[in-house]
OpenMM code with the backbone's topology and positions (N, CA, C; nanometers):
from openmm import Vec3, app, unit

residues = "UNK UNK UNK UNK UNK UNK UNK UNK UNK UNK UNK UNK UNK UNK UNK UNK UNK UNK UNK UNK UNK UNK UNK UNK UNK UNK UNK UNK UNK UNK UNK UNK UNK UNK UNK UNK UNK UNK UNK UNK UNK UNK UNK UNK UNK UNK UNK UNK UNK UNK UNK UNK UNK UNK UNK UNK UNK UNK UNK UNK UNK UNK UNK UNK UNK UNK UNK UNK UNK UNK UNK UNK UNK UNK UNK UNK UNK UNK UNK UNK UNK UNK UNK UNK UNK UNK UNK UNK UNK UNK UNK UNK UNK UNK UNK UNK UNK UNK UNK UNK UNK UNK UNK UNK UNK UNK UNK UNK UNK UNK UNK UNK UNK UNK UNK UNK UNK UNK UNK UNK UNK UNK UNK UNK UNK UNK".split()
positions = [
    Vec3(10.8758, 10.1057, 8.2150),
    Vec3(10.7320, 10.0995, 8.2050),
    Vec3(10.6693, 10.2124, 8.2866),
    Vec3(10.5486, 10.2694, 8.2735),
    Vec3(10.4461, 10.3403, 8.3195),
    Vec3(10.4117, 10.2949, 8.4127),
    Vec3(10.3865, 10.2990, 8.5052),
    Vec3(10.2885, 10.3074, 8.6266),
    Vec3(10.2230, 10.3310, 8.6557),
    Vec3(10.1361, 10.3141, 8.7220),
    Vec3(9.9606, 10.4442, 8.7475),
    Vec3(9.9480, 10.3900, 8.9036),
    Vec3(9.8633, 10.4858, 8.9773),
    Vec3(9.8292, 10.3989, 9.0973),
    Vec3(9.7531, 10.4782, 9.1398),
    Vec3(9.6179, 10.4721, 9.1490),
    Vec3(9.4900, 10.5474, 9.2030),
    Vec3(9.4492, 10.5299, 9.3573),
    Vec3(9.4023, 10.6353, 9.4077),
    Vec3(9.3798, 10.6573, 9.5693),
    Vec3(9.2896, 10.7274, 9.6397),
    Vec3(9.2133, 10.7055, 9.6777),
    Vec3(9.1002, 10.8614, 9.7244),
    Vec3(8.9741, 10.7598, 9.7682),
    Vec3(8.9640, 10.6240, 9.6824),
    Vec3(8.7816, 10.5834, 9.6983),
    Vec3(8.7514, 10.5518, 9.7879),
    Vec3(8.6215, 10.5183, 9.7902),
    Vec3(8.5638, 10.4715, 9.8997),
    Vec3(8.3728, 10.4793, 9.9280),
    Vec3(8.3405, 10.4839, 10.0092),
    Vec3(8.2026, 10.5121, 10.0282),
    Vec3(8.1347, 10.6453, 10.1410),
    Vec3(8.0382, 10.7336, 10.0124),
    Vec3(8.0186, 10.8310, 10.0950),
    Vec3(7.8629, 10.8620, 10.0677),
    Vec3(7.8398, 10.9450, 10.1560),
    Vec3(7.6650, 10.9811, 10.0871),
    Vec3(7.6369, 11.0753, 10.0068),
    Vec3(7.5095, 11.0859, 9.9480),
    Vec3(7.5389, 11.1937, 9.8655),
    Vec3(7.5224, 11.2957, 9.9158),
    Vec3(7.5790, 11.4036, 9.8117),
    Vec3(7.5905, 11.5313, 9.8669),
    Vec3(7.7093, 11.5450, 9.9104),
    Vec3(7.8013, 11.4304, 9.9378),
    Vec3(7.9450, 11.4428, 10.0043),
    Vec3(8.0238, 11.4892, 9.9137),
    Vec3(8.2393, 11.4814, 9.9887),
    Vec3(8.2918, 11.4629, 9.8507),
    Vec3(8.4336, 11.4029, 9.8436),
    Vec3(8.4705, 11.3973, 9.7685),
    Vec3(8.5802, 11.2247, 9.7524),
    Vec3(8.7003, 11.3203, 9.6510),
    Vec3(8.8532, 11.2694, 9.7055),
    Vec3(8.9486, 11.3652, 9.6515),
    Vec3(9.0492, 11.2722, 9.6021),
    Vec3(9.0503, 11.1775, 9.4315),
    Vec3(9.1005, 11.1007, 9.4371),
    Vec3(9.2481, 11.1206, 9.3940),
    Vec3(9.3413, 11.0427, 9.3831),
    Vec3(9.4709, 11.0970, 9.3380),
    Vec3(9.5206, 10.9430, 9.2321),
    Vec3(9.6046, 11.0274, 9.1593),
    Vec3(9.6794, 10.9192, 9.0295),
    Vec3(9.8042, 10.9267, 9.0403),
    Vec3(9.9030, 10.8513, 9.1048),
    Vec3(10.0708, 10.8461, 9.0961),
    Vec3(10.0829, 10.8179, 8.9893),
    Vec3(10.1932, 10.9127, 8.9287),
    Vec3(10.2030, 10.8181, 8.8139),
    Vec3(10.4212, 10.8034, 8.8049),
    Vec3(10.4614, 10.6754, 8.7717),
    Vec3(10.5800, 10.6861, 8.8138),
    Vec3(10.6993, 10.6194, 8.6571),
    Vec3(10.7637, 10.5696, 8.6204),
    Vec3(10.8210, 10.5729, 8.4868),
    Vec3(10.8581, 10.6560, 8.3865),
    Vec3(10.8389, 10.7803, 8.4043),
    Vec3(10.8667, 10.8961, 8.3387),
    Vec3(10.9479, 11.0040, 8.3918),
    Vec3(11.0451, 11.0428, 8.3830),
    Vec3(11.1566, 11.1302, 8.4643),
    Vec3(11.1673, 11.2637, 8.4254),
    Vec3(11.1604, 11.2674, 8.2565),
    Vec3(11.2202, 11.4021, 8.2007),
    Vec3(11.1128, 11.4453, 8.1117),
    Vec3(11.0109, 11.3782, 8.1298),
    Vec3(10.8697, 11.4791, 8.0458),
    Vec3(10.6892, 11.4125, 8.1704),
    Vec3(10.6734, 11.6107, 8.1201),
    Vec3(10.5317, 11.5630, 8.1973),
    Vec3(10.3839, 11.5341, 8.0246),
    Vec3(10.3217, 11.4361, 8.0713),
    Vec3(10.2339, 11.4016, 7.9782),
    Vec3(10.0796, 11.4494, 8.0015),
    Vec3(9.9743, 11.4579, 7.9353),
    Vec3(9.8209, 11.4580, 7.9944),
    Vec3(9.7963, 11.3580, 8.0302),
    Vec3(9.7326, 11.3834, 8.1176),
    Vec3(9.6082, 11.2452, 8.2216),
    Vec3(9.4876, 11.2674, 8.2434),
    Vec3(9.3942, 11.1665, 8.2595),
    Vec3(9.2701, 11.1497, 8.1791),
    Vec3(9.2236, 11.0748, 8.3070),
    Vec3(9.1129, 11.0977, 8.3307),
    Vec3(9.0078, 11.0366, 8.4099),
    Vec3(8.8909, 10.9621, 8.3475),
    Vec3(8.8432, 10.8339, 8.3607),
    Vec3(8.7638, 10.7542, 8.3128),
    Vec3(8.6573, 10.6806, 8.4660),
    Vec3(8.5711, 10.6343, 8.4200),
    Vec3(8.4669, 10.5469, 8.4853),
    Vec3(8.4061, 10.4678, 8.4454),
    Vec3(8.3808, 10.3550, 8.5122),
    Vec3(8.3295, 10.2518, 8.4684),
    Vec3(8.1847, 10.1524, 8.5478),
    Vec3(8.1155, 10.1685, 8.5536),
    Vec3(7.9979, 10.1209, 8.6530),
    Vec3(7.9416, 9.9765, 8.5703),
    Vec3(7.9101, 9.9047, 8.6738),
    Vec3(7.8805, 9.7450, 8.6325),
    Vec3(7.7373, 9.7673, 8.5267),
    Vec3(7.7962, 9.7072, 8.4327),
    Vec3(7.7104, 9.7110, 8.2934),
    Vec3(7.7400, 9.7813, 8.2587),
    Vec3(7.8090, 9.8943, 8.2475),
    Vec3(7.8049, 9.9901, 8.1318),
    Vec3(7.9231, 9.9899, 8.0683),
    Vec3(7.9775, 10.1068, 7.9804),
    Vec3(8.1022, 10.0705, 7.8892),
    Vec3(8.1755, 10.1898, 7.9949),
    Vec3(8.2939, 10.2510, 7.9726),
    Vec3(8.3773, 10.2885, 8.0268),
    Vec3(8.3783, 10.4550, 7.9830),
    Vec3(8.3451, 10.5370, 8.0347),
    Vec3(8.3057, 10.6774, 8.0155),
    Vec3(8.4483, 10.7790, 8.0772),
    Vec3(8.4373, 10.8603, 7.9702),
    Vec3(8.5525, 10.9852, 8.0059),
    Vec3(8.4978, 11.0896, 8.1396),
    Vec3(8.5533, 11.0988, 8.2329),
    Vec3(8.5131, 11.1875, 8.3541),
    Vec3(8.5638, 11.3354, 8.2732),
    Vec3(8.7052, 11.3306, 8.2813),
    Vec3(8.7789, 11.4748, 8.2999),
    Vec3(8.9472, 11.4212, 8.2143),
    Vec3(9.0244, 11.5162, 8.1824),
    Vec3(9.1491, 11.4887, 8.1367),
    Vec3(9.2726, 11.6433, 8.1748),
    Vec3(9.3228, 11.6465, 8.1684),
    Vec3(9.4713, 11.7807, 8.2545),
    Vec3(9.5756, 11.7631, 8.0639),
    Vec3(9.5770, 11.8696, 8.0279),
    Vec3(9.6677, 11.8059, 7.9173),
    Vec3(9.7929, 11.8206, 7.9836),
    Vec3(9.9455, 11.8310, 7.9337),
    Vec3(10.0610, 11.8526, 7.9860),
    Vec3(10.1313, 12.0221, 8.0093),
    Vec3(10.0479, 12.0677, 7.9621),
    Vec3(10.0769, 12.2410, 7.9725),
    Vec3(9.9543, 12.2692, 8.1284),
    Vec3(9.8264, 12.2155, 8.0823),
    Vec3(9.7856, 12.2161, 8.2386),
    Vec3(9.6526, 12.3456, 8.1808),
    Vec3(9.6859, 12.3691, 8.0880),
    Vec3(9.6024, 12.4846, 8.0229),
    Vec3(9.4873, 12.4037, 7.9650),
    Vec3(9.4687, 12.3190, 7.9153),
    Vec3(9.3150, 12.2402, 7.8754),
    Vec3(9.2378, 12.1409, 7.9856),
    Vec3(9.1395, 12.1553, 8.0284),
    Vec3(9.0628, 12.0808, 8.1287),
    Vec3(8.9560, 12.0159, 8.0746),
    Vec3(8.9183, 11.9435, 7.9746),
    Vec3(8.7897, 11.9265, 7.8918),
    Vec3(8.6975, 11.8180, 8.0402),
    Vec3(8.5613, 11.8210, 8.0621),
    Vec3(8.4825, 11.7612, 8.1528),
    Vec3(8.3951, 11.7252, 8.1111),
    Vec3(8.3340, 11.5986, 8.1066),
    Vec3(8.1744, 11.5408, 8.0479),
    Vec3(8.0910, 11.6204, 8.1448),
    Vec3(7.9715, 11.6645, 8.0575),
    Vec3(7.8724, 11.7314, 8.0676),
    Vec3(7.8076, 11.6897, 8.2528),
    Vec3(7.7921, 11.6058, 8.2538),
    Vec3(7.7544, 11.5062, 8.3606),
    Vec3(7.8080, 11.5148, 8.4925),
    Vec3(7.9565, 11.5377, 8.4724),
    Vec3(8.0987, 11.6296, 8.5993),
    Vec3(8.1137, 11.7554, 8.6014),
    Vec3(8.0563, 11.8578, 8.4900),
    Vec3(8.0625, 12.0232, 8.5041),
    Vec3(8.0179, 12.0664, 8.6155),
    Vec3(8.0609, 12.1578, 8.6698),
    Vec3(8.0914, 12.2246, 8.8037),
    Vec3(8.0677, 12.1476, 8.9402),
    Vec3(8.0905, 12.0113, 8.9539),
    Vec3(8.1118, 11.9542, 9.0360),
    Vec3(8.2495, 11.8759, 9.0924),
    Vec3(8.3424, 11.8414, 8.9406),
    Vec3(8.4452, 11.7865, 8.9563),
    Vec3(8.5476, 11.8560, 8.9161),
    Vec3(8.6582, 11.8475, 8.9728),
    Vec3(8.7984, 11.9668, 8.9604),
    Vec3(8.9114, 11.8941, 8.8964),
    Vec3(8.9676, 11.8925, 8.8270),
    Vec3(9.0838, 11.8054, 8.7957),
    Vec3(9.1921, 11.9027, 8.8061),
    Vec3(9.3263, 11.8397, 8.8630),
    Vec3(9.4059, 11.9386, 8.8771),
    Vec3(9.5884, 11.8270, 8.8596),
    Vec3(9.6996, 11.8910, 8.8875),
    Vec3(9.7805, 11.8197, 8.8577),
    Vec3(9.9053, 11.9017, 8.9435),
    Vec3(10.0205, 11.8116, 8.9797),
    Vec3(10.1314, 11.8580, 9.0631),
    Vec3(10.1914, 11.7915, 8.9962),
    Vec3(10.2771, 11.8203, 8.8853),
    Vec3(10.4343, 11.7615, 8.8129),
    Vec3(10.5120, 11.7928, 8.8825),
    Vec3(10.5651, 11.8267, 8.9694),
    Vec3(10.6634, 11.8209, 9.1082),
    Vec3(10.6350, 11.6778, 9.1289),
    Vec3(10.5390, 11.6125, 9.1734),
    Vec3(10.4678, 11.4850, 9.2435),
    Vec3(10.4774, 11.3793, 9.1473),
    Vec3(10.4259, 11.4590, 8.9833),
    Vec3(10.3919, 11.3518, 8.9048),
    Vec3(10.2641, 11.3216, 8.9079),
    Vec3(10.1931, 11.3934, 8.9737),
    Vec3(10.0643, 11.3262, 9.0247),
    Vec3(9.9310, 11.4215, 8.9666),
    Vec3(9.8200, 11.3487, 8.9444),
    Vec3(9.6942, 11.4373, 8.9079),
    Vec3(9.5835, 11.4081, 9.0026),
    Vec3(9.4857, 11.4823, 9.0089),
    Vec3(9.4459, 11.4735, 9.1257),
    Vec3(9.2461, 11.5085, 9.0601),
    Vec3(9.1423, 11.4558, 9.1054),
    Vec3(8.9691, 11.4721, 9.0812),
    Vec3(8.9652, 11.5050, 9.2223),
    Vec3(8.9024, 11.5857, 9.2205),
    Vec3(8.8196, 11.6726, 9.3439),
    Vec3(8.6841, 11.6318, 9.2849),
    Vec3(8.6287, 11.5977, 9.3847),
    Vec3(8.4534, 11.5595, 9.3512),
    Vec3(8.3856, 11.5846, 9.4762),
    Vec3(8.2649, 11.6857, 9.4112),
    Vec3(8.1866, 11.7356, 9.5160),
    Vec3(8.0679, 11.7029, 9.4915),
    Vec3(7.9649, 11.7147, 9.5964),
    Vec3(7.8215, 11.7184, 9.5979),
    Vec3(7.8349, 11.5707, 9.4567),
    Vec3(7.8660, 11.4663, 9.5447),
    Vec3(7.8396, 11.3729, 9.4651),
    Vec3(7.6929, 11.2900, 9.4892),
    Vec3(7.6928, 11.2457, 9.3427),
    Vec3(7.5355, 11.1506, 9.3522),
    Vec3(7.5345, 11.0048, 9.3249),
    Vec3(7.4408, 10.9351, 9.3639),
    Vec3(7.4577, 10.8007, 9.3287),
    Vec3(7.5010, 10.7479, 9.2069),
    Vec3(7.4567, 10.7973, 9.0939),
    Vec3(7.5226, 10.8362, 8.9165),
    Vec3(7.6619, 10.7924, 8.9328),
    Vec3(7.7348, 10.8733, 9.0231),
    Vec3(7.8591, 10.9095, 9.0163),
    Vec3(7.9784, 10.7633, 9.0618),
    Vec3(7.8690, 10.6267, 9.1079),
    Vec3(7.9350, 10.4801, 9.1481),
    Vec3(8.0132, 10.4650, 9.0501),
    Vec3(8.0873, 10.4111, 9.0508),
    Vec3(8.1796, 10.3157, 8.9405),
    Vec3(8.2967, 10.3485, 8.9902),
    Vec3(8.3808, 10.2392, 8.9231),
    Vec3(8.5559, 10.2062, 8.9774),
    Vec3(8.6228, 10.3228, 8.8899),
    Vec3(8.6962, 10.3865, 8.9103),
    Vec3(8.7474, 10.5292, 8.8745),
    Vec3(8.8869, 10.4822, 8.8283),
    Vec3(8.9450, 10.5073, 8.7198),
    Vec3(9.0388, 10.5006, 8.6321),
    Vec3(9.1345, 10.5769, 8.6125),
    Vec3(9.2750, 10.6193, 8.6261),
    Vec3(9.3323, 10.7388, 8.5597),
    Vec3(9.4089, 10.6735, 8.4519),
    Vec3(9.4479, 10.7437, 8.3281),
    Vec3(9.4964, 10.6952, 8.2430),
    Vec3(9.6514, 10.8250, 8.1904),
    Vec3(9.7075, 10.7522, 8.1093),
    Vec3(9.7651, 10.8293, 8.0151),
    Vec3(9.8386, 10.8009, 7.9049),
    Vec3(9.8603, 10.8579, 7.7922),
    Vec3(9.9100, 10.8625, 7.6221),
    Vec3(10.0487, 10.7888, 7.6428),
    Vec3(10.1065, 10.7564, 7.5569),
    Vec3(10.2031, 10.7580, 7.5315),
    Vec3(10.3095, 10.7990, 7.4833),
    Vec3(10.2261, 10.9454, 7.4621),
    Vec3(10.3422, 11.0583, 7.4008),
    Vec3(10.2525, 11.1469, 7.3869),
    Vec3(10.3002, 11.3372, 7.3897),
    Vec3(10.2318, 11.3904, 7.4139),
    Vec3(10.1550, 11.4209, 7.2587),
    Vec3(10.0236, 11.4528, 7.3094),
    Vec3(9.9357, 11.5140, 7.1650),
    Vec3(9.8483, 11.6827, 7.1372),
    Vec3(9.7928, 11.6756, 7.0218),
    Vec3(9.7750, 11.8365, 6.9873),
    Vec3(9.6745, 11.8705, 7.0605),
    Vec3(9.5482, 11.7746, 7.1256),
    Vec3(9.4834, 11.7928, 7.1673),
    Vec3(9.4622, 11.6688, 7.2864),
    Vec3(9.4249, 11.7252, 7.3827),
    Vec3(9.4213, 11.5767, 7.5031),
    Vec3(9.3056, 11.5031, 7.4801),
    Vec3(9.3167, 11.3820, 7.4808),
    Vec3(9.1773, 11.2712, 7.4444),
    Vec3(9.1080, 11.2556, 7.5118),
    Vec3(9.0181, 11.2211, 7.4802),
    Vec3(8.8558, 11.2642, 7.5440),
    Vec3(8.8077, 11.1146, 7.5467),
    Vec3(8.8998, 10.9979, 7.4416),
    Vec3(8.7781, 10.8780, 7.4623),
    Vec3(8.9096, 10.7786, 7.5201),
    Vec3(8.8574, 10.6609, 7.5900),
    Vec3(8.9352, 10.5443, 7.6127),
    Vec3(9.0757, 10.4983, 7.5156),
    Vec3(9.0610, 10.5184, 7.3872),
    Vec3(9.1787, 10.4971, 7.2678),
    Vec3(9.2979, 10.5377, 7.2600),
    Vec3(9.2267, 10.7061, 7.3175),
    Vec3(9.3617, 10.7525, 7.3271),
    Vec3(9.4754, 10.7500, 7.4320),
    Vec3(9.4286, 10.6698, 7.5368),
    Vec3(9.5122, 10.6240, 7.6104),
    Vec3(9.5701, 10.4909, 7.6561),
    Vec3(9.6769, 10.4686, 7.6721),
    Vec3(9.7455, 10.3333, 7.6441),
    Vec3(9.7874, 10.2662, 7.7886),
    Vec3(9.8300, 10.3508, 7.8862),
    Vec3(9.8324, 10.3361, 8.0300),
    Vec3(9.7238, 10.3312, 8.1008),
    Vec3(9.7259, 10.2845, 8.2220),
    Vec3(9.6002, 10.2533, 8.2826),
    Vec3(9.6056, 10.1975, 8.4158),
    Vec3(9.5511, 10.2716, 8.5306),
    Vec3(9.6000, 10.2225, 8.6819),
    Vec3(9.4985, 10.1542, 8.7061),
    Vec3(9.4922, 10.0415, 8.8163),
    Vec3(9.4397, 9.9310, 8.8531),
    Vec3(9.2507, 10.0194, 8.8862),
    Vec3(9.2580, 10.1413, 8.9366),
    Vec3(9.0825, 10.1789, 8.9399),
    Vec3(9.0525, 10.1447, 9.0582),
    Vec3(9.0338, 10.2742, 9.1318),
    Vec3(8.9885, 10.2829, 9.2844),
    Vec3(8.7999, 10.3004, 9.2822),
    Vec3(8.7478, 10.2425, 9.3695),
    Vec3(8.5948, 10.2341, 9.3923),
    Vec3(8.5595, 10.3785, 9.4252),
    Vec3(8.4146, 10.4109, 9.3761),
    Vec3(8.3563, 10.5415, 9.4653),
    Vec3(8.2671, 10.4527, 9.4559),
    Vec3(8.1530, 10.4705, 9.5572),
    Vec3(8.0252, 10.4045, 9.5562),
    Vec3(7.9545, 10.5175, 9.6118),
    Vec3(7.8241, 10.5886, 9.6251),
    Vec3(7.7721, 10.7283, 9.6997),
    Vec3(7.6300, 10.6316, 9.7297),
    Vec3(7.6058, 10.6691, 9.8439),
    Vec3(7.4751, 10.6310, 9.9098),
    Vec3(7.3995, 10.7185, 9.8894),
    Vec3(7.2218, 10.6888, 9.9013),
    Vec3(7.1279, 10.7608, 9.8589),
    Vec3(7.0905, 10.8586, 9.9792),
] * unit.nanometer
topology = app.Topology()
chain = topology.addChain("A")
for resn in residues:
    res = topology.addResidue(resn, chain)
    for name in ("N", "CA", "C"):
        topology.addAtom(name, app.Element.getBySymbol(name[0]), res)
């Protein structure tokens, strides 16, 4: 089985910035894309950022452009959101995900991913 295990949250003010990380462990002999999601009370579950497996596609919702970094260490296994100059917007339990095999293009919505780590808190004060 897949694993996921998210790390970084917590509570900061805005303007701060929060560096979360995704273990991901069950996979030995291939690296896959990973996908960042969010989720804030009431709303539906929104795409942050995604790393495909070459490391060459970074796609970012309009909303995270030039504030959030997504990056990845397959040595580690691990992917990693850099988030800066964050804003209150930016609350919700933070998600990393990933496919179940690799694809032509990395997914952008909730569907395309089948794995899913338990979701670490950011909360940003005003």
């Amino acid at each position: 089985q897949v694993q996921l295990v998210e790390s970084g949250g917590g509570l900061v003010q805005a303007g701060g910035s929060l560096r979360l990380s995704c273990a991901a462990s069950g996979r030995t002999f291939k690296i896959y894309d990973m996908g960042w999601f969010r989720q804030a009370p009431g709303k539906e579950r929104e795409f942050v950022s995604a790393i495909n497996w070459r490391g060459d596609s970074t796609p970012y919702a309009d909303s995270v452009k030039g504030r959030f970094t997504i990056s990845r260490d397959n040595a580690k296994n691990t992917v990693y959101l850099q988030m800066n100059n964050l804003k209150p917007e930016d609350t919700a339990v933070y998600y990393c995900a990933t496919p179940p095999v690799r694809r032509a293009v990395v997914p952008t919505t909730p569907d395309g991913y089948n794995y899913w780590g338990q979701g670490t808190q950011v909360t940003v004060s005003s």
